[in-house]
N, CA, C and O atoms as a Tripos MOL2 file, in Angstrom:
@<TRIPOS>MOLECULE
protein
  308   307    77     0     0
PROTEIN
NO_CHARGES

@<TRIPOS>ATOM
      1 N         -69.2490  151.7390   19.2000 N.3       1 UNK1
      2 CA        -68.9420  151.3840   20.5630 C.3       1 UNK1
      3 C         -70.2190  151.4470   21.3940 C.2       1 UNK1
      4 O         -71.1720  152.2010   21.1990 O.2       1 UNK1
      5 N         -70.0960  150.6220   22.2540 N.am      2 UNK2
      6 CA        -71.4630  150.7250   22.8020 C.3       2 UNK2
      7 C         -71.3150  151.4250   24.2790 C.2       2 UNK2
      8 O         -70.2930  151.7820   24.8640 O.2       2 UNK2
      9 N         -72.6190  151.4920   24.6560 N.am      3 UNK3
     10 CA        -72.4170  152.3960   26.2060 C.3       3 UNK3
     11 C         -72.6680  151.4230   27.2270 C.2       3 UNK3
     12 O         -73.3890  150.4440   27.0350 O.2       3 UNK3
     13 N         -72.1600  151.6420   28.1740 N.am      4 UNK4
     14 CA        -72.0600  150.4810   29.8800 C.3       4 UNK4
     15 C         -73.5260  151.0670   30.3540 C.2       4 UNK4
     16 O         -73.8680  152.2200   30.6190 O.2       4 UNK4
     17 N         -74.3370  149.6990   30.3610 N.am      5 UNK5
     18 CA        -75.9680  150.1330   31.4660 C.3       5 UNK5
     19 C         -75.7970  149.0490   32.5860 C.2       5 UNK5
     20 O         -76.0940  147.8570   32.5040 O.2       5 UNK5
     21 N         -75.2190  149.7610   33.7160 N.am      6 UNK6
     22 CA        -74.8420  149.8210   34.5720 C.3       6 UNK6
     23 C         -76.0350  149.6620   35.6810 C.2       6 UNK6
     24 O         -76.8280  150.5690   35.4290 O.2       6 UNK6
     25 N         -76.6020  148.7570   37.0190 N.am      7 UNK7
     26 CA        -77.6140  148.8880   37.3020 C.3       7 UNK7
     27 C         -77.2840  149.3400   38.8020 C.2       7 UNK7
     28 O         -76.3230  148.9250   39.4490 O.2       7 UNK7
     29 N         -78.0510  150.0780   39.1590 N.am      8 UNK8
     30 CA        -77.3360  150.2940   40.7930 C.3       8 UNK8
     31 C         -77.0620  149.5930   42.0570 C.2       8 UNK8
     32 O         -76.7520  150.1730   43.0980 O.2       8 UNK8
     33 N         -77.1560  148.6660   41.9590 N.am      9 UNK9
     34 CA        -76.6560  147.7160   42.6160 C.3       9 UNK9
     35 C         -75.0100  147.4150   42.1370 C.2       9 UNK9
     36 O         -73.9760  147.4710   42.8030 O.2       9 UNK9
     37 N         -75.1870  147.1540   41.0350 N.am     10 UNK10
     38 CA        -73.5250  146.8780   40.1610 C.3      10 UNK10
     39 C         -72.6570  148.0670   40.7100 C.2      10 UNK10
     40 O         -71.5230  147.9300   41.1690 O.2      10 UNK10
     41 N         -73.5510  149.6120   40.5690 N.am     11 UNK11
     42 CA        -72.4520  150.4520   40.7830 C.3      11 UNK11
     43 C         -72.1550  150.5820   42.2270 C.2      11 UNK11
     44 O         -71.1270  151.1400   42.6110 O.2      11 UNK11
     45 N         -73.1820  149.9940   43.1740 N.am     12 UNK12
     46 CA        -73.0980  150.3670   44.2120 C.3      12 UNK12
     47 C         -71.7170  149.3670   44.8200 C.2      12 UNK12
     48 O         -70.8590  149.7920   45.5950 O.2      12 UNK12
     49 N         -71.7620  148.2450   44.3610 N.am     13 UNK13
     50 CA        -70.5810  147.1180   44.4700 C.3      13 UNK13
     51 C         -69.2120  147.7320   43.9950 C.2      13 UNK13
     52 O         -68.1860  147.7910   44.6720 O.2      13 UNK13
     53 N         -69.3940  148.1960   42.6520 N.am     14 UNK14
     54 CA        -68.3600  148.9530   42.1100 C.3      14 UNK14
     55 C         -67.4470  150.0310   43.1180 C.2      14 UNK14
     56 O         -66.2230  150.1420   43.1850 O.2      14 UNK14
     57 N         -68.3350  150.6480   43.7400 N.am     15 UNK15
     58 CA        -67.9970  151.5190   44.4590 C.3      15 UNK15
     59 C         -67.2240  150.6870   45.8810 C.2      15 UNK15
     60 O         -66.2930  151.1900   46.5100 O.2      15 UNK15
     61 N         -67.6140  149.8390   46.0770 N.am     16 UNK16
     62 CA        -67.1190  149.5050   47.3650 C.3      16 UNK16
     63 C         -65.7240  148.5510   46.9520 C.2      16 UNK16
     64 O         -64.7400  148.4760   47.6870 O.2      16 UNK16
     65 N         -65.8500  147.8740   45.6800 N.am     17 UNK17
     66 CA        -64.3010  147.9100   45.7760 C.3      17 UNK17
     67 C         -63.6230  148.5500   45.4530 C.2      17 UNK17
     68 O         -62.4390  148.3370   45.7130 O.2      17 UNK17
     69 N         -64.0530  149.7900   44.6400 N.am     18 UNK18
     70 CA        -62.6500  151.0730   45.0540 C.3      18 UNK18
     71 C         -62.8360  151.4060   45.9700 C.2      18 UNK18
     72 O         -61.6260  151.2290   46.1160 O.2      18 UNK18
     73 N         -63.3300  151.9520   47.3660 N.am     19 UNK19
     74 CA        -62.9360  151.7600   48.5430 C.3      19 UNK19
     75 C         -61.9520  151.0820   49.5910 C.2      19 UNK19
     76 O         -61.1030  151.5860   50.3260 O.2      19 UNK19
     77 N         -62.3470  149.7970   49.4120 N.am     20 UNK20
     78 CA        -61.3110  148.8550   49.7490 C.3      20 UNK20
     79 C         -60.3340  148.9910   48.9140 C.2      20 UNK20
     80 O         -59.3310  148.8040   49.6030 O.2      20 UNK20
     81 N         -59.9620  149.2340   47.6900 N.am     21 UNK21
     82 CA        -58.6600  149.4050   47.3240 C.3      21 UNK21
     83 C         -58.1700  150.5830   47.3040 C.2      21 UNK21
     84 O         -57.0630  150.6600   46.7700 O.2      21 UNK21
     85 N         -58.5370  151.3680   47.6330 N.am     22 UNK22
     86 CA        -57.8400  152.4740   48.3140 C.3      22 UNK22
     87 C         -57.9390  152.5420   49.6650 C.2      22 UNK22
     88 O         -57.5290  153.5810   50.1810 O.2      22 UNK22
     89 N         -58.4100  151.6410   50.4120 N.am     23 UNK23
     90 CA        -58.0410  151.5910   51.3920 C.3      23 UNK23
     91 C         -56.1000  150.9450   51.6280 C.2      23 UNK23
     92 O         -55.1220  151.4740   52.1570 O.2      23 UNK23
     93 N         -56.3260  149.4870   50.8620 N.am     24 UNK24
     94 CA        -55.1690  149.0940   50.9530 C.3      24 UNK24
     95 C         -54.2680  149.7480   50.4140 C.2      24 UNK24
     96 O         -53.2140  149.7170   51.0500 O.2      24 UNK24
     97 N         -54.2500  150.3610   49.4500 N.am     25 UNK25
     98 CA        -53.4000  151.5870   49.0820 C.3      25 UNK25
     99 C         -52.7370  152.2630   49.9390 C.2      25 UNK25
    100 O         -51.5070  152.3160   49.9060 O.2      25 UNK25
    101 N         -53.6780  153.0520   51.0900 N.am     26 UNK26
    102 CA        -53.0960  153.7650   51.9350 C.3      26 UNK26
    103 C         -52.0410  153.2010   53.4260 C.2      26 UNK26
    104 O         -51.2250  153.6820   54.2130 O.2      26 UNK26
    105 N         -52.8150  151.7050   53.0920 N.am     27 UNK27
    106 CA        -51.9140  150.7440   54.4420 C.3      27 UNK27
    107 C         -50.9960  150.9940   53.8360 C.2      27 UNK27
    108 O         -50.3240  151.9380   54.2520 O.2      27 UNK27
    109 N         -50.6030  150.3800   52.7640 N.am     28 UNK28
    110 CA        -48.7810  150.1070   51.6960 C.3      28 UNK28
    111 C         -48.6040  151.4060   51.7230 C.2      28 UNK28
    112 O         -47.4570  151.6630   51.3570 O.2      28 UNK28
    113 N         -49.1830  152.3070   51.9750 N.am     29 UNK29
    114 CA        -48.1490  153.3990   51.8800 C.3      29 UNK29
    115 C         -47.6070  153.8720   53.7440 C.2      29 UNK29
    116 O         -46.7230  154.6720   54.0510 O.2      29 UNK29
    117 N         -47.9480  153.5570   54.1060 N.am     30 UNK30
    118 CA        -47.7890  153.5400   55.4630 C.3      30 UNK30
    119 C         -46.7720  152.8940   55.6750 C.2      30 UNK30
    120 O         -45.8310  153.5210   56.1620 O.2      30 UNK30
    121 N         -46.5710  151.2670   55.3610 N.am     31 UNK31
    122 CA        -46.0870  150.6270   55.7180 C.3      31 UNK31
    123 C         -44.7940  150.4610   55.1510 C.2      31 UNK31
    124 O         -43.9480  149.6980   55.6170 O.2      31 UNK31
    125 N         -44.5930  151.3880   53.8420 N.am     32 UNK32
    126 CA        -43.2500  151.6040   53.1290 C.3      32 UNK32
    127 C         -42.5530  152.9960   54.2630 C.2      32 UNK32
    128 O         -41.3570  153.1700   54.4960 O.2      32 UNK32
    129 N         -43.6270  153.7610   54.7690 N.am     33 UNK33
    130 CA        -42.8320  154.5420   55.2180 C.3      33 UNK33
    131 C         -42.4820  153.9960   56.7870 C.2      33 UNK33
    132 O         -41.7600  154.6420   57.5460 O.2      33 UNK33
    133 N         -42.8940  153.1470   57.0240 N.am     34 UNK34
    134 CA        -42.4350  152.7310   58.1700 C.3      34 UNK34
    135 C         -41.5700  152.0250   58.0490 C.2      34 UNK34
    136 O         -40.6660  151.9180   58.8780 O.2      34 UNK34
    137 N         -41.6820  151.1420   56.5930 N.am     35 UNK35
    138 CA        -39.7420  150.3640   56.2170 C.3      35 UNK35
    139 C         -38.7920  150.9870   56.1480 C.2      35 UNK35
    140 O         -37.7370  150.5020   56.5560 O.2      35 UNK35
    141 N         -38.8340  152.2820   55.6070 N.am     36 UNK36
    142 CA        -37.9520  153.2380   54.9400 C.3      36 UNK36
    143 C         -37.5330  153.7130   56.7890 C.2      36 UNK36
    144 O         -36.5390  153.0440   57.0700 O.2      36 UNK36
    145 N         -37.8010  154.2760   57.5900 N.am     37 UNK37
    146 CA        -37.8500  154.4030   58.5770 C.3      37 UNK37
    147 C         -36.3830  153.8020   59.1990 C.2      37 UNK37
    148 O         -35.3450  154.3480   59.5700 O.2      37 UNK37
    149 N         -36.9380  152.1080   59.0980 N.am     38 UNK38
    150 CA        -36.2330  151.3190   59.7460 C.3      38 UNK38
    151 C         -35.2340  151.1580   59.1960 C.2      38 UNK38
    152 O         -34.3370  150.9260   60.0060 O.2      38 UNK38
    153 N         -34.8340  151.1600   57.9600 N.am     39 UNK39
    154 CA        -33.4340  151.2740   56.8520 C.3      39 UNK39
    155 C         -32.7940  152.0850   57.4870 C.2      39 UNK39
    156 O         -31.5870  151.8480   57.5330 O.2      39 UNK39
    157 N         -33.3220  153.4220   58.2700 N.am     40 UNK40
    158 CA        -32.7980  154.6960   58.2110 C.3      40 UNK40
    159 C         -31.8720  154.3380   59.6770 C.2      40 UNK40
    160 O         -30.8810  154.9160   60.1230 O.2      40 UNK40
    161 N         -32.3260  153.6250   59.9930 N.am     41 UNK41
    162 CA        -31.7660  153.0110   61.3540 C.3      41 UNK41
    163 C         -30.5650  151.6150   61.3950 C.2      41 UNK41
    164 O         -29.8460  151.4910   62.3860 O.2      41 UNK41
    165 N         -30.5010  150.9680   60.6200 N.am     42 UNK42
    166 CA        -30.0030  150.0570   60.0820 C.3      42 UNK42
    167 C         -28.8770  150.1380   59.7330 C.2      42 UNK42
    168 O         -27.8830  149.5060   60.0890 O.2      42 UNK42
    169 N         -29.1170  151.5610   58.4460 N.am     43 UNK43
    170 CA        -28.0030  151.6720   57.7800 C.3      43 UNK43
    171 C         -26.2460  151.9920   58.9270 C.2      43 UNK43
    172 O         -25.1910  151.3580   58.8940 O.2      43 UNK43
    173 N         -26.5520  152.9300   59.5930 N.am     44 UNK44
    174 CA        -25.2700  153.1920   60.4520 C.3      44 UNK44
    175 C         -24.6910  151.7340   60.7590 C.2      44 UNK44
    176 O         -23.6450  151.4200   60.1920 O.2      44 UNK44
    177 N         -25.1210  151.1000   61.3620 N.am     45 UNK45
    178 CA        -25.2860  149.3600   61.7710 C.3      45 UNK45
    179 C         -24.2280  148.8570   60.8820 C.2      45 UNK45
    180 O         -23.0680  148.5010   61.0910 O.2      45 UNK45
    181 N         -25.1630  148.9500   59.5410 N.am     46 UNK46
    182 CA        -24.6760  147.8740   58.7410 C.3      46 UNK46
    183 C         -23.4580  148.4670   57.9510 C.2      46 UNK46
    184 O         -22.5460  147.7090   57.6210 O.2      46 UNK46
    185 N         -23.4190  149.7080   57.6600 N.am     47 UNK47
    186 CA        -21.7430  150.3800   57.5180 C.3      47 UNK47
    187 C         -20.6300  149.5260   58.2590 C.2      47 UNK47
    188 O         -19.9360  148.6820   57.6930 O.2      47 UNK47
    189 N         -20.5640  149.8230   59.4470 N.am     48 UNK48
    190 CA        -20.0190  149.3790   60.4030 C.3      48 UNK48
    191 C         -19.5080  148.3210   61.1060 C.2      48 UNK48
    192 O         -18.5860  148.3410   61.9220 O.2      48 UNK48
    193 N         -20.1990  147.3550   60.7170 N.am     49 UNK49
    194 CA        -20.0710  145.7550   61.0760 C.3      49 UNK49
    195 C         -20.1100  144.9160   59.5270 C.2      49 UNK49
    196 O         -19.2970  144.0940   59.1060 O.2      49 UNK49
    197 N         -21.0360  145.3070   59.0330 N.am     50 UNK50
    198 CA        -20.8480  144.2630   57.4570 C.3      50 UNK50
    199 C         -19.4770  144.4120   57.0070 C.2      50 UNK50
    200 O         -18.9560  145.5270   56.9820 O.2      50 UNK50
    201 N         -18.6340  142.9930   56.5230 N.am     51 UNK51
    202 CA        -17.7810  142.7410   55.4270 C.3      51 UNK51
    203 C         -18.5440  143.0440   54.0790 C.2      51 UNK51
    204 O         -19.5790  142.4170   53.8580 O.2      51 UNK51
    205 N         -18.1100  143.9290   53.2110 N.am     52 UNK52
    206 CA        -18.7160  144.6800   52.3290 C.3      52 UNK52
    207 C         -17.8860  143.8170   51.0100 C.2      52 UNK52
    208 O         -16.6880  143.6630   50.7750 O.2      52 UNK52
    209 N         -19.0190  143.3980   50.3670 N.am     53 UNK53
    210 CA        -18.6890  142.7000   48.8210 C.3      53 UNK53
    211 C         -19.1550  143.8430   48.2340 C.2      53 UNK53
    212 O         -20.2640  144.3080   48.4990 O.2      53 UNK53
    213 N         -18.4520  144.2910   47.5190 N.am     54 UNK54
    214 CA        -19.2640  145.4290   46.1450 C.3      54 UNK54
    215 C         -19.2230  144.9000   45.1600 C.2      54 UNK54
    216 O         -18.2170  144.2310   44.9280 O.2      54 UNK54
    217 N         -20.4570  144.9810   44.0070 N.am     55 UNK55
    218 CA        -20.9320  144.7240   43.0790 C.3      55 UNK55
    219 C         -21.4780  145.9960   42.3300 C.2      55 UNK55
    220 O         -21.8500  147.0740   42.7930 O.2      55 UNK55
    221 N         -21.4050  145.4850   40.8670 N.am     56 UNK56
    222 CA        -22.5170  146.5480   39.9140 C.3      56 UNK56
    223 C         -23.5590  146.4510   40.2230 C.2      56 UNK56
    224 O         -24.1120  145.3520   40.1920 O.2      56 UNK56
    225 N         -24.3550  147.8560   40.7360 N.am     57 UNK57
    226 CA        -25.8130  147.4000   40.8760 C.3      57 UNK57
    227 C         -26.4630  146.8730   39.7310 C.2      57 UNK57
    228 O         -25.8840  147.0530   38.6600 O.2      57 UNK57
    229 N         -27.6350  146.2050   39.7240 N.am     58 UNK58
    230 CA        -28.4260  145.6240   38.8590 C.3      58 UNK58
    231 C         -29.0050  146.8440   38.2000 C.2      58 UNK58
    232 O         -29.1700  146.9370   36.9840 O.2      58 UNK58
    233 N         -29.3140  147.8120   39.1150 N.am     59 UNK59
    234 CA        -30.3800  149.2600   38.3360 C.3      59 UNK59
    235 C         -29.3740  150.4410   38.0320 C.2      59 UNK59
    236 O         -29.5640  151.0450   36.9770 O.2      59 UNK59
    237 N         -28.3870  150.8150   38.7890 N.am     60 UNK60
    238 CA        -27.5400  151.5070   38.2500 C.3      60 UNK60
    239 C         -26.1650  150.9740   38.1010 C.2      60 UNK60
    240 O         -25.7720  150.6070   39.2080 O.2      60 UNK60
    241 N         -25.3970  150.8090   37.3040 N.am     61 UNK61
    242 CA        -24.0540  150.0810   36.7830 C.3      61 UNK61
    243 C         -23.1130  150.7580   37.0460 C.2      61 UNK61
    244 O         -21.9110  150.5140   37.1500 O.2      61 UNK61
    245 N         -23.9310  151.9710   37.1930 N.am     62 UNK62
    246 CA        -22.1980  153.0640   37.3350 C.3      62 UNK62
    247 C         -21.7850  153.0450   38.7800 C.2      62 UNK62
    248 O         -20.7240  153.5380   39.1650 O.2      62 UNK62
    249 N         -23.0330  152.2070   39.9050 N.am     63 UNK63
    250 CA        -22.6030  152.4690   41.1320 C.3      63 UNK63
    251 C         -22.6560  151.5420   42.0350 C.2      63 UNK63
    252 O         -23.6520  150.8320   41.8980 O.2      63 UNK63
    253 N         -21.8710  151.2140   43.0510 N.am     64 UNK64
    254 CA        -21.3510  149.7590   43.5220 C.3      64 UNK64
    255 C         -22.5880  149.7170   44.7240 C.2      64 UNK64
    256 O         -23.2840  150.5760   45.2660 O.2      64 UNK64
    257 N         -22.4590  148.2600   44.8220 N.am     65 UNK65
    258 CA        -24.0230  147.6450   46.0820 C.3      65 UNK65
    259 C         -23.6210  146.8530   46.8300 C.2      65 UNK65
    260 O         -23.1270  145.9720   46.1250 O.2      65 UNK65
    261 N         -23.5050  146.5760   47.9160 N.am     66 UNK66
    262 CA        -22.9980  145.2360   48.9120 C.3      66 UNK66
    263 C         -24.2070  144.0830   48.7390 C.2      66 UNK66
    264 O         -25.4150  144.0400   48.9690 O.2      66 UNK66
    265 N         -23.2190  143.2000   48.2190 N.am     67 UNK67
    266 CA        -23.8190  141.8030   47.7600 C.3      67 UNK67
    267 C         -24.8300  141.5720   48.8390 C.2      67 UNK67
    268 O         -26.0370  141.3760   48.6920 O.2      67 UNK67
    269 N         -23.5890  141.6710   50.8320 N.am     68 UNK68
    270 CA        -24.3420  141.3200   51.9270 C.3      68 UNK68
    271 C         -25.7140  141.9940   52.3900 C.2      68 UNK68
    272 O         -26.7550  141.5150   52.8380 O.2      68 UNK68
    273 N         -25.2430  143.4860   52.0630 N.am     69 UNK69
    274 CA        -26.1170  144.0010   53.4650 C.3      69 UNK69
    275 C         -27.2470  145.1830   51.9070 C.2      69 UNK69
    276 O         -28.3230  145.7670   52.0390 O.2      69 UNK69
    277 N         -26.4980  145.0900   50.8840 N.am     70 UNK70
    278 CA        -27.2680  145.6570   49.5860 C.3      70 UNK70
    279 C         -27.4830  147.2510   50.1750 C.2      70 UNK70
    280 O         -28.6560  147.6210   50.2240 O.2      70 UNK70
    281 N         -26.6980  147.9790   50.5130 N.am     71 UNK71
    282 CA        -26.0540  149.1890   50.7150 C.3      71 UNK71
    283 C         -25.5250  149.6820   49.4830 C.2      71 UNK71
    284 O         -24.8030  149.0500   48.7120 O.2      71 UNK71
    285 N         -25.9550  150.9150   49.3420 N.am     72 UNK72
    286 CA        -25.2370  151.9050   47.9140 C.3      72 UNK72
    287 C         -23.6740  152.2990   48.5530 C.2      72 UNK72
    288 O         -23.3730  152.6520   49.6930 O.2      72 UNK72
    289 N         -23.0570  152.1480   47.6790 N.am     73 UNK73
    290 CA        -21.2770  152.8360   48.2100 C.3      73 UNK73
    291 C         -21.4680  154.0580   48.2000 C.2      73 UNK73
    292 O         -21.8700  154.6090   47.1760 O.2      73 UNK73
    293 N         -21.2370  154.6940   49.2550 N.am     74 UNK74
    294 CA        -21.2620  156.0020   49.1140 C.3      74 UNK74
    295 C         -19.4050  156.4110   47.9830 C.2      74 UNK74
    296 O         -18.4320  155.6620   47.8930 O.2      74 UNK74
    297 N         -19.5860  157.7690   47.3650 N.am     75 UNK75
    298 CA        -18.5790  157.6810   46.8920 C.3      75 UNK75
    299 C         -17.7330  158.6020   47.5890 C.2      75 UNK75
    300 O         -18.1980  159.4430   48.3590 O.2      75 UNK75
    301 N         -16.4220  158.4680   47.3350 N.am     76 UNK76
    302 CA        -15.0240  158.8580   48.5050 C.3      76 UNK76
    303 C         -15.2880  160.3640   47.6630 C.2      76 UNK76
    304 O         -15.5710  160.4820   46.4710 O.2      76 UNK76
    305 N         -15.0960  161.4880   48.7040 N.am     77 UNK77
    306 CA        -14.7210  162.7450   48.6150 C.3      77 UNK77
    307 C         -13.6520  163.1610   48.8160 C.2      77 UNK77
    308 O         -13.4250  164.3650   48.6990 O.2      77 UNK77
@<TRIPOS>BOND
     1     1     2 1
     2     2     3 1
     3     3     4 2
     4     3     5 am
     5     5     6 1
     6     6     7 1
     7     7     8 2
     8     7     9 am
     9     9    10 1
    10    10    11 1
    11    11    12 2
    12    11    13 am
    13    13    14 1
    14    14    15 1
    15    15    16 2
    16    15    17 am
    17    17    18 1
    18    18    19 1
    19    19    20 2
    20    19    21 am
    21    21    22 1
    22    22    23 1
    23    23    24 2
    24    23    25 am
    25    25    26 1
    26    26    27 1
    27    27    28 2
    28    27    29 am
    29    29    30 1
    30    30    31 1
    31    31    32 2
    32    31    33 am
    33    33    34 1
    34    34    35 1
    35    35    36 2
    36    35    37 am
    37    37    38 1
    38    38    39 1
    39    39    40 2
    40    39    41 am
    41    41    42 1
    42    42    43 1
    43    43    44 2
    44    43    45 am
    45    45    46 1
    46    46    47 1
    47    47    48 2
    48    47    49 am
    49    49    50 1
    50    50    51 1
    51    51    52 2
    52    51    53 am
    53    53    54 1
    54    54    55 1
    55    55    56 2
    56    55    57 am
    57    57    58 1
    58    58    59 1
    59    59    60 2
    60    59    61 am
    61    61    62 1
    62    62    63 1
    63    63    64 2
    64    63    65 am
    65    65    66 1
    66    66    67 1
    67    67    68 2
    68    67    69 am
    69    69    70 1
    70    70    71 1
    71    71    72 2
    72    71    73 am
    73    73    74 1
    74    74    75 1
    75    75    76 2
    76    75    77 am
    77    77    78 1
    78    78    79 1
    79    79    80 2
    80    79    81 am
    81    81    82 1
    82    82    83 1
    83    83    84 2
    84    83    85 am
    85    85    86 1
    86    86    87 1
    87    87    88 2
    88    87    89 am
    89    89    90 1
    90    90    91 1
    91    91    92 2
    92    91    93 am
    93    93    94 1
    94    94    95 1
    95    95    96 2
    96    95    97 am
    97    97    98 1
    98    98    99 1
    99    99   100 2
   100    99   101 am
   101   101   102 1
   102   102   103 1
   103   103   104 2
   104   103   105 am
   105   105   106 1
   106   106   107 1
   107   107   108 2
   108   107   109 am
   109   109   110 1
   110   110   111 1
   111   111   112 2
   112   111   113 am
   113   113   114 1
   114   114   115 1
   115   115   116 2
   116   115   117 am
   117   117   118 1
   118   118   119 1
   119   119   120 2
   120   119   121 am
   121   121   122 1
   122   122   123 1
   123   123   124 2
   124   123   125 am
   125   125   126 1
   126   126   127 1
   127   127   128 2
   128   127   129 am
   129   129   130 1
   130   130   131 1
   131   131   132 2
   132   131   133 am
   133   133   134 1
   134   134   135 1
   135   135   136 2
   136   135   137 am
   137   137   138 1
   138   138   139 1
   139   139   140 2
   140   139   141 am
   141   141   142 1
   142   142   143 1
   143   143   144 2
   144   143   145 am
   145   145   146 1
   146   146   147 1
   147   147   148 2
   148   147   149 am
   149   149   150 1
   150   150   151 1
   151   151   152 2
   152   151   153 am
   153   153   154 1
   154   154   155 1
   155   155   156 2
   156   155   157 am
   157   157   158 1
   158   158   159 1
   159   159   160 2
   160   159   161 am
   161   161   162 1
   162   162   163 1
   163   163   164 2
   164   163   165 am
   165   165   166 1
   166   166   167 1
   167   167   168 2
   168   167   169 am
   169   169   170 1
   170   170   171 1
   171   171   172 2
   172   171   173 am
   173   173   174 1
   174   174   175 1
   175   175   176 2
   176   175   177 am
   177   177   178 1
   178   178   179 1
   179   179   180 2
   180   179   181 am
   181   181   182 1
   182   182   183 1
   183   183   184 2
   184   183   185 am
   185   185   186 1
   186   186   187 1
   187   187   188 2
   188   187   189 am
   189   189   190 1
   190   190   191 1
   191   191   192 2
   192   191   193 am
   193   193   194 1
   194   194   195 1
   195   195   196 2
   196   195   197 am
   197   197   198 1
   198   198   199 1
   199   199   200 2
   200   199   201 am
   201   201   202 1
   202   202   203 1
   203   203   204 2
   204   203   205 am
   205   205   206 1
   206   206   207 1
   207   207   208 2
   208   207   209 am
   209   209   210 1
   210   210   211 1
   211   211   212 2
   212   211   213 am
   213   213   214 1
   214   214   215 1
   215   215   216 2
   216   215   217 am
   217   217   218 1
   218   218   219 1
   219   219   220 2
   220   219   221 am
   221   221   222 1
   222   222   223 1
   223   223   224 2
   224   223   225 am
   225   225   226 1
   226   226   227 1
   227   227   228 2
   228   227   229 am
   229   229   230 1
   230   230   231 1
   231   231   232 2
   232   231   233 am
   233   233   234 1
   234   234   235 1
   235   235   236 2
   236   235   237 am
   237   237   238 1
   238   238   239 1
   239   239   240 2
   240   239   241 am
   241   241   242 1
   242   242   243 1
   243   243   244 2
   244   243   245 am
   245   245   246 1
   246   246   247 1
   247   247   248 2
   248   247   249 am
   249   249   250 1
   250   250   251 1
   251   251   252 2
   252   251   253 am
   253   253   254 1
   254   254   255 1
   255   255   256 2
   256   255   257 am
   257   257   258 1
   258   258   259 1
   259   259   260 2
   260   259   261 am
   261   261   262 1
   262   262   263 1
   263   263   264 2
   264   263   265 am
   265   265   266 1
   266   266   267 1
   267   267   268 2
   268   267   269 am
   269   269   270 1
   270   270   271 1
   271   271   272 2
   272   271   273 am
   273   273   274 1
   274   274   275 1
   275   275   276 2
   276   275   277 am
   277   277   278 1
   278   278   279 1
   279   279   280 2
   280   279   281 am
   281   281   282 1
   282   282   283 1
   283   283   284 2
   284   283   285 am
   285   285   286 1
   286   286   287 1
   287   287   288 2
   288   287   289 am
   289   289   290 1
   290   290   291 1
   291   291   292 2
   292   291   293 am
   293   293   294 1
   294   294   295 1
   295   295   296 2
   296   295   297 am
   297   297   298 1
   298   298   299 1
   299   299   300 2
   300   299   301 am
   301   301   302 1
   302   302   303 1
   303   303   304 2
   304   303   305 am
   305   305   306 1
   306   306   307 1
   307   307   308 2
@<TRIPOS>SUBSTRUCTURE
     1 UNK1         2 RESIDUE 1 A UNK
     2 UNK2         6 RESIDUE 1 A UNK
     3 UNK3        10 RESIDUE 1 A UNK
     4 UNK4        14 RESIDUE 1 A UNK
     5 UNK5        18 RESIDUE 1 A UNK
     6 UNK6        22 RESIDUE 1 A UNK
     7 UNK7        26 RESIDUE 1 A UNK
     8 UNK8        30 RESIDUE 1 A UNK
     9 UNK9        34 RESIDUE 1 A UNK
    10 UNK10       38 RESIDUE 1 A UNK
    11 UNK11       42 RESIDUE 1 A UNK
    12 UNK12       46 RESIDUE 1 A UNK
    13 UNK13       50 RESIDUE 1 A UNK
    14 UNK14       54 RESIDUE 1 A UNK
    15 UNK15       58 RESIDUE 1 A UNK
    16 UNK16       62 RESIDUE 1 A UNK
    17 UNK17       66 RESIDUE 1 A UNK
    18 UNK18       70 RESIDUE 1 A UNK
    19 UNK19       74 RESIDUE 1 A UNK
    20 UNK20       78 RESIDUE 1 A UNK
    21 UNK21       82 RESIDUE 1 A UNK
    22 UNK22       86 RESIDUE 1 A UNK
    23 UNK23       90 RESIDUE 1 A UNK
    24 UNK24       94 RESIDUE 1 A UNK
    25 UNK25       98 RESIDUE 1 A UNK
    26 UNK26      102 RESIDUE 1 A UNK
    27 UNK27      106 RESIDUE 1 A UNK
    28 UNK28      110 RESIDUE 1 A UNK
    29 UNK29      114 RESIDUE 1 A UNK
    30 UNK30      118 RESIDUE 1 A UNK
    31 UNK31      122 RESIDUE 1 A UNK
    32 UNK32      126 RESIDUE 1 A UNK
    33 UNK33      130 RESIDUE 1 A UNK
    34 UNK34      134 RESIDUE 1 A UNK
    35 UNK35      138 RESIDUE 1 A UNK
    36 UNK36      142 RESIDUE 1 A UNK
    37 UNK37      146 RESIDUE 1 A UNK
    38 UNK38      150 RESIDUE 1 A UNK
    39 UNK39      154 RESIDUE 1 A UNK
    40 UNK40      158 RESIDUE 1 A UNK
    41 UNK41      162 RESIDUE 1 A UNK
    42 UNK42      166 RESIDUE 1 A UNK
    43 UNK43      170 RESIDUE 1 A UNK
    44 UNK44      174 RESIDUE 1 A UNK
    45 UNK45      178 RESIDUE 1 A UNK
    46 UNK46      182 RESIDUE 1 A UNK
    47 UNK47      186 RESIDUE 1 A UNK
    48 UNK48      190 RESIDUE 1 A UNK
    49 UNK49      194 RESIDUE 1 A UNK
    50 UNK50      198 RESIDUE 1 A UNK
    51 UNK51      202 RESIDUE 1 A UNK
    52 UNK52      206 RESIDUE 1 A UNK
    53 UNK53      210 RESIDUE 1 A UNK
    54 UNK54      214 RESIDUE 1 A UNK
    55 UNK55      218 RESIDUE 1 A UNK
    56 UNK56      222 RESIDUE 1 A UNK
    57 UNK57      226 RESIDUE 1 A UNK
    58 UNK58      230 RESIDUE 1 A UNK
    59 UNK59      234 RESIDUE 1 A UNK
    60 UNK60      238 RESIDUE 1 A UNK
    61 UNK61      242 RESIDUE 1 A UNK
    62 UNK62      246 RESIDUE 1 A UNK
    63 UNK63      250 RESIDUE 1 A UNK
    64 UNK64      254 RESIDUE 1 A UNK
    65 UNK65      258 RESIDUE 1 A UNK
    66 UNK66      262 RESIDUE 1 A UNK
    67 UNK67      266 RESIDUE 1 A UNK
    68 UNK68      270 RESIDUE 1 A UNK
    69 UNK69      274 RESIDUE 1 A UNK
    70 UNK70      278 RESIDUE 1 A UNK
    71 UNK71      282 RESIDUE 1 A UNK
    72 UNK72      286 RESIDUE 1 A UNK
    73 UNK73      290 RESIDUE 1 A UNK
    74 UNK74      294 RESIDUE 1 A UNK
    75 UNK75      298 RESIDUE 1 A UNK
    76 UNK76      302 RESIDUE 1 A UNK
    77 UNK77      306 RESIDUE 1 A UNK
């Protein structure tokens, strides 16, 4: 196997796009928690007013999803 000769300029480039991609990294993570956020707000909403189709979810089978508004069923206690 051979070894990487690497010149500093190359690494210095190297370096700056892991930077930038951890930069964007940290936007998307921001910006999931700011979706998640808005779900959290939504959801009461969409209980409430959506006509609810239930379906098998695609990822879990054992538990029902609204076709419309793609809400987990909560289950009856």
């Amino acid at each position: 196997m051979t070894d990487f000769k690497f010149k500093d300029e190359e690494v210095t480039q190297l370096m700056k796009l892991l930077s930038a991609a951890e930069e964007r990294i940290a936007c998307h993570r921001k910006i999931i928690i700011h979706e998640e956020e808005t779900i959290k707000h939504l959801r009461p909403i969409l209980r409430k007013y959506c006509d609810h189709v239930w379906v098998n979810d695609s990822l879990e089978p054992s538990k029902k999803r609204c076709q419309k508004c793609l809400l987990l069923k909560e289950p009856i206690e």
